[in-house]
N, C-alpha and C positions, 0 to 999 in steps of 0.2 A: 509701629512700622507697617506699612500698606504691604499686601502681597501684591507681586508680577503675576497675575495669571499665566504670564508667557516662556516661566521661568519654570519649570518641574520642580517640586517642590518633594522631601524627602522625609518621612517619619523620622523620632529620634530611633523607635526599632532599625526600621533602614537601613540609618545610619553604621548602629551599633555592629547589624551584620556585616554590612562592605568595611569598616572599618578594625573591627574585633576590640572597640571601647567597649565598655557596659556603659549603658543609660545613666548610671549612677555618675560614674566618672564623667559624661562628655556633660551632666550636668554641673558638678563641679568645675570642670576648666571655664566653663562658659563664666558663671556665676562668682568664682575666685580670681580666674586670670583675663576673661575676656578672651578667650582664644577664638571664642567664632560669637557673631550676635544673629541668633537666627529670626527668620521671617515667623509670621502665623499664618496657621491654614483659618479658615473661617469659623472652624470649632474652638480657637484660640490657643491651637495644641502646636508647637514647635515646627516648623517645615524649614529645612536645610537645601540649600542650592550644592550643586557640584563641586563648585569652590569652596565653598564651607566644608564638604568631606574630603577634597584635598587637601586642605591645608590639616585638616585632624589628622587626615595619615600621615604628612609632614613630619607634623607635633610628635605622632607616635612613633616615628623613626626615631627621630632625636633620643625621647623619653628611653628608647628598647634598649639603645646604646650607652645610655647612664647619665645623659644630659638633666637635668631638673627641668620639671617643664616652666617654670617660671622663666628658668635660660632661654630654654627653647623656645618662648616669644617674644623674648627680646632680642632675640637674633632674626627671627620672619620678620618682625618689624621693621629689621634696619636692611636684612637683605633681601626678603621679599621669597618667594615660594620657587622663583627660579630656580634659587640655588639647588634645587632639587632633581632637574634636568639631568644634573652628572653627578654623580657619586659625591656626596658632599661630607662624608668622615672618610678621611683618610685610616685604611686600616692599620690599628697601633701595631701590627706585626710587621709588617713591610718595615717597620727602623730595623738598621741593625744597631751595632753598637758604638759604629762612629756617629751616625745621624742620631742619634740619644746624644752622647754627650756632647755634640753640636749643640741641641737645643737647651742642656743645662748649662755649658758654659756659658751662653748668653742671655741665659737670665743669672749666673752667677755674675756676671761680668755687671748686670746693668743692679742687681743688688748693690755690689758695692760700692760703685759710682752713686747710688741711691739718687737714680734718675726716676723719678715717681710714675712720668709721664710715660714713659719707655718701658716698664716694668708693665703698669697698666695694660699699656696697647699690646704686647706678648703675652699675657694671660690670658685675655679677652680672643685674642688671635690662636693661640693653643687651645681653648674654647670649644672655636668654630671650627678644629681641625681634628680636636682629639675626644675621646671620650673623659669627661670629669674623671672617673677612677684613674686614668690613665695619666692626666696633668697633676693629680695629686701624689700619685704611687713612685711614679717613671719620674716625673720631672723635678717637681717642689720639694718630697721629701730628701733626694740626694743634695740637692742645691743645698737646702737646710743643714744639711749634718755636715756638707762642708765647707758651710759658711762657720758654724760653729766649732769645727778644727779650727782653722783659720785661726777665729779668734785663740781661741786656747792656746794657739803657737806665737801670739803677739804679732801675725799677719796683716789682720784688721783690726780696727778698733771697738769697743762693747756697742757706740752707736749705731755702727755698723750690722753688725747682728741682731740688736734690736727694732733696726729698722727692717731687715728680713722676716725675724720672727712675727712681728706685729703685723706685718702685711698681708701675710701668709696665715696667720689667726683669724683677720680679720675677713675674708675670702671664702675661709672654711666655715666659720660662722654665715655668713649672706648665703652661701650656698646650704648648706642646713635647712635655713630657716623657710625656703623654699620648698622644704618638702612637707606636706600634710603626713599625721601619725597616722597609720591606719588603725581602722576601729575595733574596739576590745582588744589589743594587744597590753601585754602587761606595763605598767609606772619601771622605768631604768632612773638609778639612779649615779650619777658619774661625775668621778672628783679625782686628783691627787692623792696620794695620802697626806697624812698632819708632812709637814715640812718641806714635800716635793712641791718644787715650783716651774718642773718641767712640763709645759702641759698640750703640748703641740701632737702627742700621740692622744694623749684623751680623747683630743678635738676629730682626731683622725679619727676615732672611735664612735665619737657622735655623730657623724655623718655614715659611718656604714651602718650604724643602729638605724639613725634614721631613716636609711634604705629600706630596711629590712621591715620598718613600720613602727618600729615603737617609738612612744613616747617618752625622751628623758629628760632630766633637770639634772644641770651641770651646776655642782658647783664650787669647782674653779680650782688655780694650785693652793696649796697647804691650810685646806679647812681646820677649822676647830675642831678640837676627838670630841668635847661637847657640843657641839653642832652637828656633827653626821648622829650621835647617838639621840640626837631632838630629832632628827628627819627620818630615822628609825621608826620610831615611837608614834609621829604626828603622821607620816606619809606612809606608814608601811609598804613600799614597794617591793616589786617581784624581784630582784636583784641591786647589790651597792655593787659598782665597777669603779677599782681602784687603779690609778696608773702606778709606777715609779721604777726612777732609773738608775738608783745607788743601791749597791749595797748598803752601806751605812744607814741611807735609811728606812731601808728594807726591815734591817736589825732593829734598830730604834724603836720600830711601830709595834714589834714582837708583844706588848704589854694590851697595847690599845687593843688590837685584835684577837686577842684572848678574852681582851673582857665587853668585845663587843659580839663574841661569837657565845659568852655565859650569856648577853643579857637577850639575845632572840631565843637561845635554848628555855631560859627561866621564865620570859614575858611571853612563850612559844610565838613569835614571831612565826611567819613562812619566807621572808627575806634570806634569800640568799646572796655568798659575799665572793668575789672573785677579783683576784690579783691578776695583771699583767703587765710586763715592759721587760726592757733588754734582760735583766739581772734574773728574770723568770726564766729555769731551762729545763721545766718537767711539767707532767700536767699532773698534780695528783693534790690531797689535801692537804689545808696548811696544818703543818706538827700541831697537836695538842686541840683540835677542833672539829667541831661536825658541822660546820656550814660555812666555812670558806675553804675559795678551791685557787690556785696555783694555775695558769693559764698560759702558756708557750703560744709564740705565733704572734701575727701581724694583728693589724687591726679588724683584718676582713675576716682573717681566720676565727680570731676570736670571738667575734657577733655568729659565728656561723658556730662554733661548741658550746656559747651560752645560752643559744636557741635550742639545743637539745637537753641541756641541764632543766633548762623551764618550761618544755614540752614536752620530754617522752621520760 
């Protein structure tokens, strides 16, 4: 690409000061997402126009407020850097509590009509309005758990729920997958237990891990007990994170987890093993073990106690 002599042209330091990126990161977005293609100075060392540093404070609005930044240039893309002129996230405090459940009745409503197109356009639209924690915590999970009363009371039908769940799995994955690990943070490794096939909190899981930078491998409801104890053994990571939502099979697992907490004790693993979901209402050890821990709390809570389990 030619330089403008007529253009001021801007260091990537420059940059990084007016903007408070590091050089590392605004090389990243360039190089991974395309967020800016800058010019060269004559030494053939990066030079940024005005525009190129506004649209990076844009980006880093977006990013401060919880957006993924892969979102957040597909949204400059379609609405262009204007949208920035006026306050462009609406603050999630200003709902009260009829404007909440305005906005999940109507994605309840177009759930179970299982109007694809319509469901689409209100997520995408919640998006560009709310912060991602906000559309997944405030709006999707309640939608979700009463679309699955619903069912439970013979209200709706299983298709119907599974057309919710799947939609809303599938979202939480894209959105995931958007975010890069950050570097040297420890291997997470995140499952159901054997039998649970509830797995929509896990997911919920791996999206705040993946905030928080680490890198996990999900894998998935009701693994094999011989398979997590292969992924033990071959992956040793810094933590297993377990979901599940029954008692029963809570109960059930009382065997496997015993003899997966002898065999890091005997093969002196450093993996450490941590439960959570509804049926969890203490945080303390599981009976009979030295390396799995009982974890109370939501999703965000919990990435934020296992960060201190595996750093201080």
């Amino acid at each position: 690409m030619s330089t403008d002599h007529t253009v001021r042209l801007y260091t990537i330091k420059e940059v990084s000061l007016k903007t408070g990126l590091s050089t590392q990161l605004i090389r990243k977005w360039e190089e991974r997402y395309e967020a800016v293609m800058p010019s060269r100075f004559p030494n053939g060392y990066r030079g940024y126009t005005r525009e190129n540093i506004d649209k990076l404070l844009w980006l880093k609005s977006r990013v401060d407020s919880g957006v993924p930044i892969g979102l957040a240039i597909i949204d400059y893309n379609q609405n262009g850097i204007q949208a920035s002129a006026q306050p462009f996230e609406i603050t999630d405090e200003v709902l009260d509590a009829s404007d909440l459940n305005e906005l999940q009745q109507q994605f309840l409503h177009a759930f179970i009509a299982m109007d694809v197109e319509k469901v689409q356009v209100f997520f995408e639209r919640l998006l560009t309005l709310h912060s991602t924690d906000f559309v997944l915590i405030h709006v999707l999970q309640p939608v979700l758990v009463e679309i699955g009363t619903k069912w439970e009371h013979g209200e709706i039908s299983e298709y119907q729920e599974h057309f919710a769940s799947n939609f809303i799995r599938e979202k939480i994955h894209a959105i995931r997958s958007l975010i890069p690990p950050a570097p040297e943070r420890p291997e997470l490794v995140t499952a159901c237990l054997p039998n649970e096939r509830h797995d929509i909190g896990m997911l919920y899981f791996n999206y705040f891990a993946a905030k928080q930078g680490f890198p996990t491998i999900y894998l998935g409801p009701s693994p094999a007990e011989t398979g997590i104890i292969d992924c033990l053994r071959h992956r040793k990571p810094a933590a297993f994170i377990f979901s599940v939502s029954s008692l029963e099979i809570y109960r059930s697992n009382e065997m496997f987890l015993k003899e997966l907490d002898r065999i890091i004790t005997e093969e002196k693993h450093l993996t450490k093993v941590f439960l959570g979901g509804r049926v969890i209402n203490e945080d303390k050890l599981y009976p009979g073990t030295e390396h799995i821990y009982e974890l109370t709390g939501n999703s965000h809570d919990t990435i934020a106690k296992i960060r201190k389990y595996l750093f201080e």
